[in-house]
C-alpha positions as CSV (number, residue, x, y, z in Angstrom):
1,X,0.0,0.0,0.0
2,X,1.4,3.5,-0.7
3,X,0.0,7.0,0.4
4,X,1.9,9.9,1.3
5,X,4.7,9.0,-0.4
6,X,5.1,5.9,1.9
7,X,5.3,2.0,1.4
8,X,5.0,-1.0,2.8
9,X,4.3,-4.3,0.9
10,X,6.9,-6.5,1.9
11,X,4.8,-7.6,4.9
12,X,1.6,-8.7,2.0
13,X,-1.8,-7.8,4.1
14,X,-0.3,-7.0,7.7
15,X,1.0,-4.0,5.5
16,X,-2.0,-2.7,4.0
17,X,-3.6,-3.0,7.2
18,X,-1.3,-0.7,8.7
19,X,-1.6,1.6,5.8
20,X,-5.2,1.6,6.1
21,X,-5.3,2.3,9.7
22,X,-2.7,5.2,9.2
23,X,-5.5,6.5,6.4
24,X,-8.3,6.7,9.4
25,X,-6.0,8.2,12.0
26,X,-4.4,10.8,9.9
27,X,-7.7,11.4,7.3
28,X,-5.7,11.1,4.3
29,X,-8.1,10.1,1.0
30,X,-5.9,8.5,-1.5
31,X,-4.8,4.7,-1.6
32,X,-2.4,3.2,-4.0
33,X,-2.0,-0.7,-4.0
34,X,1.3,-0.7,-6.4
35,X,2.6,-3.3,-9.0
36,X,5.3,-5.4,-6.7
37,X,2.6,-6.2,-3.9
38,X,1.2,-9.5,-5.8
39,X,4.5,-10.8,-5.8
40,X,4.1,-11.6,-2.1
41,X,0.8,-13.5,-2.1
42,X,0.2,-14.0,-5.8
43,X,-1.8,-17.3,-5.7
44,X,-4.4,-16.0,-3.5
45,X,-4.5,-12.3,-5.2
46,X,-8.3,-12.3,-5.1
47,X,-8.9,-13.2,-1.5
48,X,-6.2,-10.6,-0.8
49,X,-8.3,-7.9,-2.8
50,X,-11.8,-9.2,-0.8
51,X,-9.6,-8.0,2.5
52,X,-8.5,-5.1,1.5
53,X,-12.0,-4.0,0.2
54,X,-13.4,-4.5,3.5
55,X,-10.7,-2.6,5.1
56,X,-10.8,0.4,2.6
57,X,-14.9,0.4,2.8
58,X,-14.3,2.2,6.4
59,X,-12.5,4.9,5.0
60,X,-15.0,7.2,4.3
61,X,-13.3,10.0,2.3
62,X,-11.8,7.9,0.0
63,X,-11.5,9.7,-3.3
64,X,-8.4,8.5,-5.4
65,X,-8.0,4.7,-5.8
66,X,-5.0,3.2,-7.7
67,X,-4.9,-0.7,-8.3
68,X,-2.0,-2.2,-10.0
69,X,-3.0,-6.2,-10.5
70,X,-1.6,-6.8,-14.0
71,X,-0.2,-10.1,-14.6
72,X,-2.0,-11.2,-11.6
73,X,-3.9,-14.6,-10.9
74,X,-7.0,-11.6,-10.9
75,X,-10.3,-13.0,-11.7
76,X,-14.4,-12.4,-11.7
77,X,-14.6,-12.7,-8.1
78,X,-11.2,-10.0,-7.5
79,X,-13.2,-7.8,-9.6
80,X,-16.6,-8.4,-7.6
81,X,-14.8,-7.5,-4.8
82,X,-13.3,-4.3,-6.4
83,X,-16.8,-3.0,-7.5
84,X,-18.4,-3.8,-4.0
85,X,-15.6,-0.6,-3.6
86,X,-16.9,1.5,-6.1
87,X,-20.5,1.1,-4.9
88,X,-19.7,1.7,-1.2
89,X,-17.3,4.5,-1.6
90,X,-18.9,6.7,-3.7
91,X,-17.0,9.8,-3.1
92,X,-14.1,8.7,-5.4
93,X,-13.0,10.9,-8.0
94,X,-10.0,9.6,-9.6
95,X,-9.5,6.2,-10.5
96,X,-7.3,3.6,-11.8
97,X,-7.2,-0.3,-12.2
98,X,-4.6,-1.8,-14.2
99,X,-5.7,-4.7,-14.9
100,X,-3.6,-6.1,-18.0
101,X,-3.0,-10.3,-18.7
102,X,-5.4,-11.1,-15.5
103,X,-8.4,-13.5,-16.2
104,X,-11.6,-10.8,-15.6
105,X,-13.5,-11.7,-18.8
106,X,-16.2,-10.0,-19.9
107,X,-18.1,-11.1,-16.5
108,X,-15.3,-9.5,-14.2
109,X,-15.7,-6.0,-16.7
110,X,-18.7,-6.1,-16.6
111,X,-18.9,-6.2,-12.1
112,X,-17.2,-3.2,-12.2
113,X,-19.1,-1.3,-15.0
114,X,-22.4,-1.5,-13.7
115,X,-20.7,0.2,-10.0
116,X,-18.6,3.1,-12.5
117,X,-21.9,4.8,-13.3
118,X,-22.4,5.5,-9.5
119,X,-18.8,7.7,-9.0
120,X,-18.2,11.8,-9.6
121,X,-15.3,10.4,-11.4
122,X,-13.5,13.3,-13.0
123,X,-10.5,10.5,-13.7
124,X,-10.4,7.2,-15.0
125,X,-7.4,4.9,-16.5
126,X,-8.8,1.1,-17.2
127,X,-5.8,-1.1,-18.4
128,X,-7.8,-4.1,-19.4
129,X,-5.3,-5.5,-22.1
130,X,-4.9,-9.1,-22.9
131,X,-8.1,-9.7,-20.7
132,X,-10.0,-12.0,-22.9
133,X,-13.2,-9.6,-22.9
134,X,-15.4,-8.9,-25.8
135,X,-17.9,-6.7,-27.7
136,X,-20.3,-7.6,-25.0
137,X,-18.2,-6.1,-22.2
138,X,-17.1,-3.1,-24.0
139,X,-20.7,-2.1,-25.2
140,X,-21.4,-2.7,-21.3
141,X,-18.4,-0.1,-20.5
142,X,-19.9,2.7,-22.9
143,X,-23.2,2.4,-21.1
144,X,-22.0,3.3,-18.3
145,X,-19.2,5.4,-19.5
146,X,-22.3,8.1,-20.6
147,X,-23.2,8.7,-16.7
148,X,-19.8,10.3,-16.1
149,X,-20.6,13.7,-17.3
150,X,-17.9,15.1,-14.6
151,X,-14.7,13.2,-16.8
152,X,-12.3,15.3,-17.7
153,X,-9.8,12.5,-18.6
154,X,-9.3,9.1,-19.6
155,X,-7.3,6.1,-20.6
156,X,-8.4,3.2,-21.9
157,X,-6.3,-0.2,-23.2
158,X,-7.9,-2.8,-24.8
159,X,-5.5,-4.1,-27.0
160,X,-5.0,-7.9,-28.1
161,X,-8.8,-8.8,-27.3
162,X,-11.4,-10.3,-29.4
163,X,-12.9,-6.7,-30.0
164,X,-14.3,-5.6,-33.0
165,X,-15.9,-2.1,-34.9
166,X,-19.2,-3.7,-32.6
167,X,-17.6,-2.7,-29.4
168,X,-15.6,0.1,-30.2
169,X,-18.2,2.2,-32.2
170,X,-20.4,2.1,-28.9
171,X,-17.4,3.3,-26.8
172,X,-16.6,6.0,-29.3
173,X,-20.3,7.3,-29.1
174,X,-20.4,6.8,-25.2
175,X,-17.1,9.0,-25.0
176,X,-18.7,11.7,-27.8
177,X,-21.3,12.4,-25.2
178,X,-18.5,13.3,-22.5
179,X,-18.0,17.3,-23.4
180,X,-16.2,17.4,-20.6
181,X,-13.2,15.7,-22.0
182,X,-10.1,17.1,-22.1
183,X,-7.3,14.4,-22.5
184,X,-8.3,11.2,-24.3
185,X,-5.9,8.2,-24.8
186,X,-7.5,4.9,-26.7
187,X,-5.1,2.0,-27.0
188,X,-6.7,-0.6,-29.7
189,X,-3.3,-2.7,-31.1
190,X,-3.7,-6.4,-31.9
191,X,-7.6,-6.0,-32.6
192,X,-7.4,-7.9,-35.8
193,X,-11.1,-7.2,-36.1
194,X,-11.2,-3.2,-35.5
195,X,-11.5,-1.7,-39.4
196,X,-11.5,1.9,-40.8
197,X,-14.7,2.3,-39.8
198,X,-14.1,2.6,-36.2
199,X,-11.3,5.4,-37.7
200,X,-14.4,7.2,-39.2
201,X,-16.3,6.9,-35.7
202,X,-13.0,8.6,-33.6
203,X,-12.3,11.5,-36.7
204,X,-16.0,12.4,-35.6
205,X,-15.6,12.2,-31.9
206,X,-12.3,14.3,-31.8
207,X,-14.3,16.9,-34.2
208,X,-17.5,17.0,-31.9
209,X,-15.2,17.2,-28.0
210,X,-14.6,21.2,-28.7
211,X,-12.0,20.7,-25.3
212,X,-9.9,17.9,-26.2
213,X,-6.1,19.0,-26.0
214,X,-4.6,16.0,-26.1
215,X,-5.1,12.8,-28.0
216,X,-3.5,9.3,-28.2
217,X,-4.4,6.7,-30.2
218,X,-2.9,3.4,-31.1
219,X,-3.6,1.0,-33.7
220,X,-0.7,-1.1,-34.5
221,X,-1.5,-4.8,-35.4
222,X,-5.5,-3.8,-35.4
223,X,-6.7,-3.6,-39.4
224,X,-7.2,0.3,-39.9
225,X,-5.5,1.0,-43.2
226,X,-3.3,4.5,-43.8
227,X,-6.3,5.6,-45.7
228,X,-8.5,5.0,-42.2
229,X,-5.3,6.9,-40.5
230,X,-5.1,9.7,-42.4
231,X,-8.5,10.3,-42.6
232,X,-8.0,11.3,-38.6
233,X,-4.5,13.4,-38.8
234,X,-6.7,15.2,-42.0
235,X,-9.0,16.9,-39.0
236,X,-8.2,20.5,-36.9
237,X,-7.1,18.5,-34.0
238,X,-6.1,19.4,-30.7
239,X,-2.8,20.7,-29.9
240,X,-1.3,17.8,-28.9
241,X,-2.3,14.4,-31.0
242,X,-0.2,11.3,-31.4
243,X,-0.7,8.5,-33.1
244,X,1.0,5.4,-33.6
């Protein structure tokens, strides 16, 4: 667990515990779970996340939550836990859950989408690469993507999953709706099945968010051609735009 600039993960959930309890004595609101903690318990990763839940559900003021499970045994039930979080801390305003080459599926996505909708989030980074989800999740995560009216920013990796122009035109249109935007970054590499007309879809999004300043998008391995491509650098777009 990290907050404050301090760490302790060495000692697993005797650590955590400590940092919690530091939270509640000291009213500090941000909690950070970083990327070498699963190292120490990494077989039971989901009954460590049930624990930590609990303990993090008494801190009232909770408002930034960082999760860093990729490559972690992380399945439906770690992510059941995680949006049991969501639904009792509601005051949280930036969040981010990497959760890259874990086992969520579209069932684990889909836990946490349906508790998304209920936060003031004004931040949001979901790393949910090599996942094994599908259209069905994704079209899930733009439903509830259109709730978060307060977002200002967000990431979102989805690349080398069975995804298609399905799934990504509904998140496209589900971030069109967010005019508060102002920093978008869309990783879709190694999705075979994404095609120019998702490149159509995201040149109209980008000309429709009036405050985007910064955009990055990625599309290696996926099938957009250099005519889909350029169709996007063609547009007035924001002052800072990569794309790769």
């Amino acid at each position: 667990a990290e907050y404050m600039g301090k760490s302790d993960l060495s000692n697993g959930l005797a650590g955590i515990v400590d940092a919690v309890y530091e939270m509640l004595t000291t009213k500090q609101t941000k909690f950070k779970v970083s990327g070498d903690w699963y190292k120490y318990h990494h077989n039971d990763v989901n009954s460590m996340i049930m624990n930590v839940v609990e303990l993090l559900s008494n801190v009232e003021s909770l408002t930034e939550v960082n999760f860093n499970l990729a490559e972690t045994g992380l399945n439906e039930e770690g992510c059941k836990a995680l949006a049991q979080l969501l639904q009792r801390r509601r005051m949280i305003a930036r969040l981010t859950l990497w959760l890259g080459g874990t086992n969520i599926s579209d069932i684990g996505l889909m836990y946490l989408q349906s508790k998304l909708q209920l936060l003031p989030l004004e931040y949001l980074s979901l790393s949910l690469e090599s996942t094994h989800i599908t259209d069905r999740s994704i079209i899930s995560l733009a439903c509830a993507l259109r709730h978060l009216t307060q977002l200002s920013q967000i990431t979102v990796m989805l690349q080398n999953n069975d995804i298609s122009d399905a799934g990504v035109i509904k998140l496209i249109e589900a971030l069109t709706s967010l005019h508060s935007l102002t920093k978008l970054c869309l990783f879709l590499d190694d999705c075979a099945d994404v095609t120019d007309i998702s490149a159509q879809k995201i040149a109209q999004m980008i000309s429709a968010l009036t405050k985007l300043v910064d955009v990055r998008l990625y599309f290696y391995g996926s099938s957009m051609t250099k005519s889909g491509v350029e169709h996007i650098r063609a547009l007035k777009t924001p002052h800072h735009t990569h794309f790769e």
